[in-house]
N, C-alpha and C positions, 0 to 999 in steps of 0.2 A: 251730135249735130242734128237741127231738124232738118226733115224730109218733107218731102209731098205736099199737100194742104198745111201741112203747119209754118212750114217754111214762108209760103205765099202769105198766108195770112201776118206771117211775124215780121215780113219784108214791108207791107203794104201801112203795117200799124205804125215801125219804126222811122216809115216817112213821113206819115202823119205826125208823129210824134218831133221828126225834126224840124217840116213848117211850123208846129207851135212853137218852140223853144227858138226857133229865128225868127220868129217874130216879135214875139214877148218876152227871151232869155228865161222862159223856165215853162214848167208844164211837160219835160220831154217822157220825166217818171209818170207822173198820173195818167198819159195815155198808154206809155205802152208796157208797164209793170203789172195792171190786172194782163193782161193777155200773154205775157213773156211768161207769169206763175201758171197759166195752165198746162206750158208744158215744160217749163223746166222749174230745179230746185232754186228754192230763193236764194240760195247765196248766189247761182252763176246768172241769174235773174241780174241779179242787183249790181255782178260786175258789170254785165252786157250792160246793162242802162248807163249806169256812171261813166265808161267808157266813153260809149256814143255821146253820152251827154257831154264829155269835154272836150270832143271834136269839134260839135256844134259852136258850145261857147268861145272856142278860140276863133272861129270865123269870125262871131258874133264880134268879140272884142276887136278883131283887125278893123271890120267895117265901122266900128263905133267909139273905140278909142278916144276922140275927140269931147266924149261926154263924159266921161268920167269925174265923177267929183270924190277924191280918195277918203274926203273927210265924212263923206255921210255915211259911208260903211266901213271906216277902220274899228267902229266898237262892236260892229257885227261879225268884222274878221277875227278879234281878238277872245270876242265868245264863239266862234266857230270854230277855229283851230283844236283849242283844245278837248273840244265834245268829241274831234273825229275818232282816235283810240277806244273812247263809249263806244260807238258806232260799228266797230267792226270788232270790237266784245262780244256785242248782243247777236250779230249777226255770224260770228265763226260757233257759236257757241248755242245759240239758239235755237227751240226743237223747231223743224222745218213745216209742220201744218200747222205751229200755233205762231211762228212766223209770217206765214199767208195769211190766217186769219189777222194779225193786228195790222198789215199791210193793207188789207182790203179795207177795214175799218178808218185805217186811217186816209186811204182815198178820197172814201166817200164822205167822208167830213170834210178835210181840204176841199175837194172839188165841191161842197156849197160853199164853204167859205168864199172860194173863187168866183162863183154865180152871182153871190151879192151882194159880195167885195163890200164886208165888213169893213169896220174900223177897229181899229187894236188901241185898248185903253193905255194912256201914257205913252205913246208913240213918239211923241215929241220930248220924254225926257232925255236928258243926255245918253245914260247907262243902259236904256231900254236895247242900245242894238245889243249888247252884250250877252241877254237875255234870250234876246229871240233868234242871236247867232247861236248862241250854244244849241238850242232847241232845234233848231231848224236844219244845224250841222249835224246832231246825231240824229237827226229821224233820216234825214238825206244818205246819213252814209249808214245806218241800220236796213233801212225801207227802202231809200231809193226817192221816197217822197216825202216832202215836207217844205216844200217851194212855195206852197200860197201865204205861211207865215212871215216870210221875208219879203214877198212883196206888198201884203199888207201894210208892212211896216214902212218898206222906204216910200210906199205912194203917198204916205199920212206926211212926209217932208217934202210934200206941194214940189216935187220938180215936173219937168215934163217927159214926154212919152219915152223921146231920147235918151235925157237923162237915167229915167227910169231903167229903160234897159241895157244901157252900157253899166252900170252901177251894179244890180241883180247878175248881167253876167261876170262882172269881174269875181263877186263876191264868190260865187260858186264855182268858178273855174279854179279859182285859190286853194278853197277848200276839197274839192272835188281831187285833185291834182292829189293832196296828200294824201286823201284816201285811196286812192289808187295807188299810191306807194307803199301806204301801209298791207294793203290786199296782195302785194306782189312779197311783202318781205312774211306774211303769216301762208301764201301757198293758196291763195284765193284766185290767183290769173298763171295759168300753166300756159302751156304754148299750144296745147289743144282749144283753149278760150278764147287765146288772141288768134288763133289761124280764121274761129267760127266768128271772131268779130270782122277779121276782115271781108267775107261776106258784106256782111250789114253798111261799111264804108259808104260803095257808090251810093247805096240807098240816102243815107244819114248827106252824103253831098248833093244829092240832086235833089231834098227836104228845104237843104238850107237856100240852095238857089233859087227854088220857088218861093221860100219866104221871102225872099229882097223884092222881088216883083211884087208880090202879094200885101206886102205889109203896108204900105199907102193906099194899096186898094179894095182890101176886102172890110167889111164890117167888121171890128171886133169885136162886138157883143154878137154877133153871130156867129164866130169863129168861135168865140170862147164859152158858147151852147152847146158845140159842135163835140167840143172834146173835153166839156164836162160830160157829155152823154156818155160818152165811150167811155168816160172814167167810172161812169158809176155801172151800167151794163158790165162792163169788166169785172168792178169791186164784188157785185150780187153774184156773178159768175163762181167766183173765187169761194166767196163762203157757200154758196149753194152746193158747192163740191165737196168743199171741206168737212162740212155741217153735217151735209146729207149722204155722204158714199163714202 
């Protein structure tokens, strides 16, 4: 369990963490995965985040329900489902600083990706969700992050904001849900994990409730500066440790 300073610090990030992801339905890993690897091991890293993360998205989906379009991400669900078993392969199994390192790596690419929200070639083919579900589902449930692929994808099918994010959180709450099942049947969430995630709850709810307020009124290209910084200060964090001590 963290203590002291790391405590405050990993409370303050994971509300940060959950204004973004109730906002936007994702982004919860890229903020607060470089900082959650500084001090703990990436596999309890990567429960705590998933966890939180499908707190969040069930809020997200009660309040937004009403947007769901099931047809633009059932090829994404059907390529995600079966990446998630990859995903907690690499991760029960994986050495734990060359872990951090592709974790950090892969941050900081996502989060430019995220900055300037590329377009993903063939996005409008039919089978492309399939593609970028599989991908997206095992980097999600290996890393923790891998979120800015899938929203590149479904934004490239011109819905709106709404749209956009009830769609993104259903998709990940699906997938997310089974990896959390799988983590609980290989001994990944013991009852020392869930007691220290319940900590983190009020935080991850009082995140999400400032997002409802928040998401019709802040800028989101200034929001979404905000916690690419953090992502990548995090990501450089991470290897600079790794790398160098």
């Amino acid at each position: 369990m963290l203590t002291g300073i790391e405590l405050i610090i990993s409370l303050v990030i994971v509300f940060i963490g959950a204004i973004t992801a109730g906002t936007v339905s994702f982004g919860m890993g890229l903020v607060i995965a470089p900082v959650l690897l500084l001090f703990l091991p990436p596999q309890t890293a990567v429960v705590f985040v998933k966890t939180l993360t499908v707190i969040v998205l069930l809020m997200v989906l009660i309040q937004a329900r009403k947007n769901i379009r099931f047809h633009i991400i059932k090829w994404m669900i059907l390529g995600g489902l079966p990446a998630v078993p990859f995903g907690v392969f690499i991760l029960l199994y994986g050495d734990p600083g060359v872990l951090k390192i592709i974790i950090a790596v892969l941050i900081l690419v996502l989060a430019i990706l995220t900055f300037f929200e590329v377009s993903l070639p063939f996005a409008n083919r039919k089978h492309t969700g399939l593609i970028v579900g599989f991908l997206t589902s095992m980097s999600n449930t290996a890393f923790s992050v891998g979120g800015p692929l899938a929203v590149l994808y479904i934004i490239d099918q011109k819905g709106d904001d709404n749209m956009i994010r009830a769609n993104l959180a259903l998709y990940f709450f699906i997938t997310h849900v089974f990896a959390l099942s799988l983590f609980m049947i290989v001994g990944l969430i013991d009852i020392h994990i869930a007691k220290n995630i319940l900590i983190y709850f009020p935080i991850a709810l009082i995140g999400f409730i400032c997002a409802i307020f928040l998401k019709n009124q802040i800028n989101k290209n200034t929001f979404r500066l905000v916690a690419v910084i953090i992502s990548i200060l995090g990501s450089i964090s991470i290897l600079f440790n790794e790398l160098f001590f």
